[in-house]
Backbone bond lengths (Angstrom), bond angles and torsions (degrees), N, CA, C in turn:
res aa  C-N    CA-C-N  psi(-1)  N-CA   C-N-CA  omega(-1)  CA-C   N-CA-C  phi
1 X - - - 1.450 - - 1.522 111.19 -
2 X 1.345 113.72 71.72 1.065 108.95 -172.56 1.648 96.33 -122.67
3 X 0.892 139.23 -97.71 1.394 131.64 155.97 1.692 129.08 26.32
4 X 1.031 132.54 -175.34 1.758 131.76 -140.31 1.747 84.65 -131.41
5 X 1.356 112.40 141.60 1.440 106.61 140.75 1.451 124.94 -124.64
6 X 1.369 107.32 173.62 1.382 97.88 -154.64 1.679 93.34 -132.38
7 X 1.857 112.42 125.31 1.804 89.84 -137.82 2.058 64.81 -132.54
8 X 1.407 108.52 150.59 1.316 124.67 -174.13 1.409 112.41 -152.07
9 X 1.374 102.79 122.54 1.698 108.78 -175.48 1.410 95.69 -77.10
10 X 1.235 115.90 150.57 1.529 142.90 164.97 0.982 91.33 -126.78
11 X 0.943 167.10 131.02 1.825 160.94 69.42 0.907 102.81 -161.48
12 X 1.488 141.90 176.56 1.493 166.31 161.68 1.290 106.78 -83.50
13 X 1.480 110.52 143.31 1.375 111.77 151.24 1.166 130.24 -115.41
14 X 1.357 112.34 61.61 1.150 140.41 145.92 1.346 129.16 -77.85
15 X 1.955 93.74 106.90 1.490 90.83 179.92 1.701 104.98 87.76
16 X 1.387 96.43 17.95 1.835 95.93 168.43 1.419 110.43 -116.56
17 X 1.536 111.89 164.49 1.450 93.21 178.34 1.833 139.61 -70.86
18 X 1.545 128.63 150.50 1.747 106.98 176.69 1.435 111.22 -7.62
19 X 1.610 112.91 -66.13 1.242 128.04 -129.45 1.694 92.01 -70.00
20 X 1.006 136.93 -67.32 1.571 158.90 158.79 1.386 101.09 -32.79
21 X 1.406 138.25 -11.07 1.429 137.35 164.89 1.827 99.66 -66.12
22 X 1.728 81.61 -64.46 1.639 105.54 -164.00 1.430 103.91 -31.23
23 X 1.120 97.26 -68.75 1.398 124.28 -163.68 1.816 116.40 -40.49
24 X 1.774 101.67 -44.59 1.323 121.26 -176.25 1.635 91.00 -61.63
25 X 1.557 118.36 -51.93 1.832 106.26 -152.43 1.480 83.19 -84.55
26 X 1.189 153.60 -25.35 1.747 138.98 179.00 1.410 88.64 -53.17
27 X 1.103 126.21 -44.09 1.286 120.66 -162.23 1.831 106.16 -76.08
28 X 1.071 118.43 -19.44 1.629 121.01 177.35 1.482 111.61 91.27
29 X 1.499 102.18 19.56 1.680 104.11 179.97 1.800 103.16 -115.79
30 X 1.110 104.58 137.12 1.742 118.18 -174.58 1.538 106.43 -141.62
31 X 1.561 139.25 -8.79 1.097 138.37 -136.68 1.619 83.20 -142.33
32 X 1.053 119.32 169.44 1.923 137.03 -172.85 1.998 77.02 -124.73
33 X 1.827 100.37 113.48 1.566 118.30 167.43 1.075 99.70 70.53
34 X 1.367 126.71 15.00 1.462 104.59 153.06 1.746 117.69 -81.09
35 X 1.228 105.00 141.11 1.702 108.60 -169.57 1.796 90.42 -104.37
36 X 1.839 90.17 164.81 1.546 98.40 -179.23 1.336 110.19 -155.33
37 X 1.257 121.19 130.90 1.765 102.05 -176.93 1.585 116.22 -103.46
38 X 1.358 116.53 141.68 1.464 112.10 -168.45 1.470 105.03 -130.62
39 X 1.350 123.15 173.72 1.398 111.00 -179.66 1.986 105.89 -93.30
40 X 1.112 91.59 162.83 1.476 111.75 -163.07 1.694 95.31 -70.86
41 X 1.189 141.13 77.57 1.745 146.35 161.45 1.431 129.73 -105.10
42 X 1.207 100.59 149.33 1.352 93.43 -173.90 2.053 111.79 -64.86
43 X 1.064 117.93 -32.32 1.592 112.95 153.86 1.001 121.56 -64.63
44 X 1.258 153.61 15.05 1.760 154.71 170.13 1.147 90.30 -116.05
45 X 1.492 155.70 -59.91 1.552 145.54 152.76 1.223 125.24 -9.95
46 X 1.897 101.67 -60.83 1.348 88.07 178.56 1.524 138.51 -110.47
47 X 1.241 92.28 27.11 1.671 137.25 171.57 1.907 108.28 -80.36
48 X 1.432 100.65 -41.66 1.114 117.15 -169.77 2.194 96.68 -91.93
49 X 0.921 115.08 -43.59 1.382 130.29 -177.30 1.887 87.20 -57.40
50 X 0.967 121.92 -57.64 1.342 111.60 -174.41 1.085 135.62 -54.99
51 X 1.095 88.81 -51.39 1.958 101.80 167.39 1.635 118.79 -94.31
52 X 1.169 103.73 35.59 1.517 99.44 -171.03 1.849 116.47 -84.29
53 X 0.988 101.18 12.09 1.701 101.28 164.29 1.570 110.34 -106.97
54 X 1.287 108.45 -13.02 1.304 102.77 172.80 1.694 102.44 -96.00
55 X 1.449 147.70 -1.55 1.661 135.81 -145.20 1.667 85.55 -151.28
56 X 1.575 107.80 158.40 1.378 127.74 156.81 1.227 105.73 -103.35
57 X 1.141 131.32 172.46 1.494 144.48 151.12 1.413 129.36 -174.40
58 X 1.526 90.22 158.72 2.111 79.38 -152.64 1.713 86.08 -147.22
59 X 1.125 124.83 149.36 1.626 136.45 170.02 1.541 110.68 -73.64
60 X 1.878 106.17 122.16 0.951 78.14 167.24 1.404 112.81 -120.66
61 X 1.616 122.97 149.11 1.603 109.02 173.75 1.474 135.59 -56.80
62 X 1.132 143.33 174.59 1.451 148.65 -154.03 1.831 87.20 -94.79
63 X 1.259 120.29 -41.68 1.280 117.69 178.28 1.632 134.79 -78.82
64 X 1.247 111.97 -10.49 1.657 142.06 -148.67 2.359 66.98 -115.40
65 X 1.114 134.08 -45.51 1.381 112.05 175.62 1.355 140.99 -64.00
């Protein structure tokens, strides 16, 4: 886990709960496809694990930047 991920809302949160709001703007996403890159931690996982019907996310390498 060394590497970047690169985490993108697909859905709205509209009509989701507080908690799953929070979580989306900790994450720096407010916009439907806006992408964001964060570092690869075990708290951005499971930040990302939470909201994962609402987000994509994909690894990205140090070289692929």
């Amino acid at each position: 886990m060394a590497g970047k991920l690169k985490i993108t809302m697909v859905k709205s949160m509209i009509g989701r709960p507080e908690k799953h709001r929070r979580v989306l703007r900790g994450l720096g996403l407010g916009k439907l496809n806006k992408s964001v890159l964060r570092n690869d931690t075990p708290a951005i996982r499971g930040m990302v694990q939470a909201v994962s019907h609402l987000v994509t996310a994909e690894e990205v390498t140090n070289e692929a930047q």
